[in-house]
Steps between C-alpha positions, in 0.01 A plus 500: 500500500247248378539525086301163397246561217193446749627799727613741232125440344356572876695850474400575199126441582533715819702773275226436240220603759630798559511663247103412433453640762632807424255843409132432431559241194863372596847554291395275249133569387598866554779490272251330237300814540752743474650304232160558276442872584852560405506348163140636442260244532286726725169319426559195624201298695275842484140398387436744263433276158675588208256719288657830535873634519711383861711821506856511681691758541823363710659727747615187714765424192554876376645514905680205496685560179573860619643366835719214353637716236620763753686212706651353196592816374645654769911499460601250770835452536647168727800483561723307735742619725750293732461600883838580673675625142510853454457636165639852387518661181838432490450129535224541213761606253737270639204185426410655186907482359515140659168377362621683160850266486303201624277505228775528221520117579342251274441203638270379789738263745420586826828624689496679837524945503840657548397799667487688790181618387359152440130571710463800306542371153255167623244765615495705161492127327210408728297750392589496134387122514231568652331737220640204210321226743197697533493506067539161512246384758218772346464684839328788347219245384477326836502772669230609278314243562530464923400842532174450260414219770604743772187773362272208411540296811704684732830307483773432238746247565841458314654148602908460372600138462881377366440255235783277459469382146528854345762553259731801531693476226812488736788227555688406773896462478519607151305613208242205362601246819269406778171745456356678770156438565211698717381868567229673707137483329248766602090461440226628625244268725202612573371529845226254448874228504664597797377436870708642778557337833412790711263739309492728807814584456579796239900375428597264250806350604339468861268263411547130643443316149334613206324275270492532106237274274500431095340239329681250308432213295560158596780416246705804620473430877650143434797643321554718747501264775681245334745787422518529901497149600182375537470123523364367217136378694479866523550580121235281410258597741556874361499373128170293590278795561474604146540775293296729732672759714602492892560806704876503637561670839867640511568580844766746641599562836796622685727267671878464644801328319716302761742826459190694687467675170152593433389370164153504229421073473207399256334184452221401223283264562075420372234391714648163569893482341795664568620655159805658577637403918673827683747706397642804539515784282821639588325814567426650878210717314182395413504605124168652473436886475173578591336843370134591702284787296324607853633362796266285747567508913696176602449355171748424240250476242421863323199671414369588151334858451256358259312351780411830582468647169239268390180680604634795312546314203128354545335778499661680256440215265160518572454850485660548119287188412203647606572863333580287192175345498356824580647624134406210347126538589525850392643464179299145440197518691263221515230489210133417564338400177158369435463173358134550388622813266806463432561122264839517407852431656631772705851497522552838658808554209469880419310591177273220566173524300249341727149424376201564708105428441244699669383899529685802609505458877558137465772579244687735740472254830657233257846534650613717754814548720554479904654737591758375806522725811710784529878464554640723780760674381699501806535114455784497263711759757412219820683232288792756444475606830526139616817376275741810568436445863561160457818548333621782727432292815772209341715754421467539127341825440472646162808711491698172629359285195556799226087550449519883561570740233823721596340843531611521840840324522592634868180311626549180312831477642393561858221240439760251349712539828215463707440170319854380534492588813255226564673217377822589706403242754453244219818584353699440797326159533618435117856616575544299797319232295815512229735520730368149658574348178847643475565371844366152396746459168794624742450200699491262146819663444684459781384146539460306218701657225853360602776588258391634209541842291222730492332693145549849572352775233593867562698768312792258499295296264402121571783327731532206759573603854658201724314425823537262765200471704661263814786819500245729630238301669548768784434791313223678604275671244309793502211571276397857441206608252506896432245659237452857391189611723343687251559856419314784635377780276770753697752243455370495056583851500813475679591281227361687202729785604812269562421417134495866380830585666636141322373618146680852575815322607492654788592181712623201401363147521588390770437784687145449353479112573634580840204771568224302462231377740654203699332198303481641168789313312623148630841450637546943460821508663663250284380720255586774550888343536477420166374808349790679699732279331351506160543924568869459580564302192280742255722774680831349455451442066 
């Protein structure tokens, strides 16, 4: 594969075209439209001079919000499981005792599992890890912000990189030795930054190279490649161009280790220079995890809503501008007065005393109103008429936002499941979406982490738990994402009267816990172990 600066630029052009050429404007002008509408500047380029009130009432981000909220709310759980390991409920309890003794232990030196139930206690760890490494990367707020792109522009892109000089906080050997430097990173890039080999092709990781650009200045590309091994010509040629800032093409592609091995290799490189020469990432996944709002035929590239929603939100601007004017010119109408009669200032303030010169009929033809036309009174009900539809045809009807008044709760809850019924198809998007990303960090675990103990945080408090990635480099990892569907209103009042027979003692907890709607509670069965155990106990004192 030809990786010199001059051919990585001629991708990137190519790549570059493509994507203007996409829709009627192309990704990138499009996006700057979307962009505006969503954030509310509405008016933008419309000759219409700035004399009377621009009016905007935005639907495009009231839908937005509504959708992203529902993703990011919705109770995903990802959890990793190892394929050819059974798990039982009897091998649960047996992990949770093990995972109970191991974490009596105070100090983190890595030393290998004694246990027949090694895979099983690395699995729960895994996924414990997981949840402290998502707190310390801010997922949440990347997330966040990749699926903001994903409404605005139609794609949201979460890249995971390990960056070696981060500090863990752990030693090697023995407590305050040799530190142990680098974890996985996680930021959003927007999709304006990343240019994919094949576009036509919907699947990240089979894409033949993808290409990733950031500016940077001068002074920080010439550390870098003097970090790398740059001749020193080449450090002063990058230290030459100024203070201004270069774009940086970081190529990946796929490629074989002598092994046959299939591995991720980058290079960086600018227009001209080689920054950083090829390496590989120890990774056989690309490390992006792409999230499309509407999907496009034989495109990778998603498709925003807004471009669709735009008219809408034109002409309902204009509409409540124009019935605001209409008020206006019926509670201020325009004022003839005059001049020959009336001398003085008029300054339309009320109480005014206005002098006048002249005989009765002049007197009374001093000043005089215009009356505007009338004002249909069906006007007000077309712009109503026009946002609810708007809104329903997204998906966010009244009952799913909380505008309607609960005097009919049976039909607000039947138009609140219709609604989430809608976004199903987006939500399975999101949850495979999440499930990328855990799939991603399993790789940075298994392949750059080495020896080292990892945080864990559950009910056993804050512990170390020792892992050695090269002694399962053949594990193979499974990444599952479950979330509670939703509840349906049959399903509410199955639960209402599970509560009722719960507040009568009737049944227990865990014959409660154990009742409800699959999806309901997180991790139920577990659960409802516990509750039976914590019923045992209360029974035995």
């Amino acid at each position: 594969m030809n990786n010199s600066p001059e051919n990585i630029v001629a991708e990137y052009q190519a790549a570059r075209r493509f994507k203007s050429s996409i829709g009627k404007h192309g990704l990138y002008e499009q996006g700057r439209i979307n962009e505006r509408f969503f954030v509310g500047d509405q008016w933008h380029g419309a000759a219409v001079g700035g004399e009377r009130p621009l009016v905007r009432h935005n639907v495009i981000k009231r839908i937005g919000e509504y959708k992203i909220a529902q993703l990011i709310g919705s109770s995903v759980s990802v959890k990793y499981t190892a394929e050819g390991f059974s798990e039982t409920l009897e091998s649960k309890k047996l992990t949770e005792r093990e995972m109970a003794e191991l974490a009596k232990s105070k100090n983190c030196i890595y030393a290998p599992l004694k246990s027949e139930n090694e895979i099983s206690m690395l699995v729960s760890a895994l996924n414990s890890y997981k949840r402290t490494t998502e707190s310390r990367v801010k997922l949440s707020s990347v997330i966040d912000l990749a699926l903001k792109d994903a409404f605005v522009k139609g794609t949201g892109i979460v890249y995971t990189y390990f960056d070696p000089d981060i500090k863990t906080g752990l030693y090697a050997d023995k407590p305050f030795g040799k530190q142990i430097l680098g974890d996985i990173v996680a930021e959003r890039i927007k999709v304006e930054d990343v240019y994919f080999g094949d576009p036509t092709l919907s699947s990240v990781q089979n894409q033949p190279y993808i290409i990733l650009t950031e500016e940077k200045s001068a002074a920080y590309l010439a550390a870098e490649a003097a970090r790398f091994g740059a001749p020193k010509s080449t450090v002063n040629r990058l230290i030459a161009k100024g203070d201004g800032k270069q774009t940086v093409f970081t190529k990946l592609y796929k490629a074989p280790l002598k092994n046959g091995e299939i591995k991720v290799f980058a290079t960086r490189v600018t227009e001209d220079t080689v920054i950083r020469p090829e390496f590989s990432m120890g990774i056989s996944l690309y490390p992006l995890s792409v999230f499309v709002w509407e999907r496009r035929d034989g495109c990778i590239y998603g498709d925003s809503e807004i471009t669709y929603i735009i008219p809408n939100q034109i002409a309902i601007n204009r509409m409540i501008t124009a019935s605001t004017w209409a008020a206006m010119s019926a509670g201020m109408p325009l004022m003839v007065v005059n001049g020959d009669i009336v001398s003085g200032e008029i300054t339309n303030d009320p109480g005014q005393i206005i002098k006048v010169y002249g005989a009765g009929e002049e007197i009374s033809s001093a000043v005089r109103f215009i009356n505007p036309p009338d004002y249909s009174s069906g006007y007000n009900q077309s712009v109503n008429n026009l946002i609810y539809n708007t809104l329903t045809q997204c998906g966010a009807n009244e009952a799913a936002l909380g505008d309607l008044e609960a005097t009919n709760t049976s039909a607000i809850i039947e138009l609140r499941d219709a609604a989430a019924g809608y976004l199903l198809p987006l939500k399975n998007r999101f949850y495979d979406f999440v499930s990328d990303i855990a799939t991603v960090w399993a790789e940075f675990f298994f392949t750059m982490y080495g020896k080292r103990c990892l945080k864990i945080t559950d009910k056993n408090g804050v512990w170390y738990f020792p892992f050695d990635a090269a002694r399962y480099k053949d594990l193979v990892l499974s990444v599952t994402a479950t979330a509670g569907e939703g509840i349906t209103r049959n399903e509410k009042e199955g639960i209402a009267a599970l509560s009722k027979l719960l507040e009568q003692g009737a049944i227990t907890p865990a014959q409660f816990v154990k009742r409800l709607p699959t999806g309901t509670v997180p991790d139920a069965d577990e659960l409802v172990e516990e509750l039976k155990r914590e019923e045992k106990k209360n029974e035995r004192l």
